[in-house]
N, C-alpha and C positions, 0 to 999 in steps of 0.2 A: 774129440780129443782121444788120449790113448791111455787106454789103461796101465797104471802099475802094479806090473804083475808080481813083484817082489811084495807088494803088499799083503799077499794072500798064499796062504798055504797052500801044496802042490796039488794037495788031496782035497781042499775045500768045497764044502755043498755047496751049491748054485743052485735056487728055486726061483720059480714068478707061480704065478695063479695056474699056468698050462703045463709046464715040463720041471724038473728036478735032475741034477747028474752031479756029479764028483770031477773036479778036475780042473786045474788053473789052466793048463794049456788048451784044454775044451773051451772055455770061457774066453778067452784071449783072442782065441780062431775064430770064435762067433762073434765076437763083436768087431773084428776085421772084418768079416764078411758083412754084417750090416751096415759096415759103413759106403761099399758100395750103392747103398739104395739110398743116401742121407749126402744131400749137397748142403745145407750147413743146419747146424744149431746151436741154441742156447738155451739156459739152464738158469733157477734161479733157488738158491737155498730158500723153503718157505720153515723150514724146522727143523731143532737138532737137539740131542736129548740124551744123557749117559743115564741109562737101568742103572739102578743101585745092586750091587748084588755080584753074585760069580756064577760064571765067568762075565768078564767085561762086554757089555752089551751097549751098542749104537744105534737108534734110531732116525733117518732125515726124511721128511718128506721135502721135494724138490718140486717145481714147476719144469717140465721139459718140453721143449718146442724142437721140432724136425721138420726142415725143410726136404720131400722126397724129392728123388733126383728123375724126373719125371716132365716130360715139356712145359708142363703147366703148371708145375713148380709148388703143388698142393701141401698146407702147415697144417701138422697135428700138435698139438696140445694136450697137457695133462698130467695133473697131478701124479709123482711116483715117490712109493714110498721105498725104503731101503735099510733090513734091519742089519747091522753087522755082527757075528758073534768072534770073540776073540779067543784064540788058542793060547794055551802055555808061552811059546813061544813069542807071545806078541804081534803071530800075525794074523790074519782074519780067516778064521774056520767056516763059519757060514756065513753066504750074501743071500739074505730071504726078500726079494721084491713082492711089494705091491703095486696096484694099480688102482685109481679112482678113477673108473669109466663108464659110464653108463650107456 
């Protein structure tokens, strides 16, 4: 699918476990570009969770499945986590991913 980028601040942090940067249109570009490697998937909410507290904080872990675009057509699996933090404005300051992968 495609992200909405109107959901996120222009300047919003972006982490996972490997890299960190600033930037809604950085973020938007890289995941066009993964989608070239990704012939289909599906996703399934496994948890979702509002922090009490300020700023407005989001919690989901997800189950994610990728089909790569690959002859042989190999599925990865796995738990991701995805914490959202929310700015003033109401839109999402920081996306902190995890992974559960062993």
């Amino acid at each position: 699918g495609e992200v909405d980028a109107d959901l996120y601040e222009e300047d919003c942090l972006f982490a996972d476990p490997f890299a960190s940067f600033r930037g809604r249109d950085r973020f938007v570009n890289n995941l066009s570009n993964l989608g070239l490697f990704v012939s289909n998937s599906d996703c399934r909410l496994l948890s979702f969770e509002e922090i009490d507290g300020s700023p407005l904080t989001v919690k989901t872990r997800v189950l994610v499945k990728l089909e790569l675009n690959l002859p042989w057509k190999p599925v990865l699996a796995w738990p991701w986590g995805v914490e959202h933090v929310y700015g003033e404005g109401g839109r999402i300051a920081e996306h902190i991913e995890s992974w559960e992968i062993g």
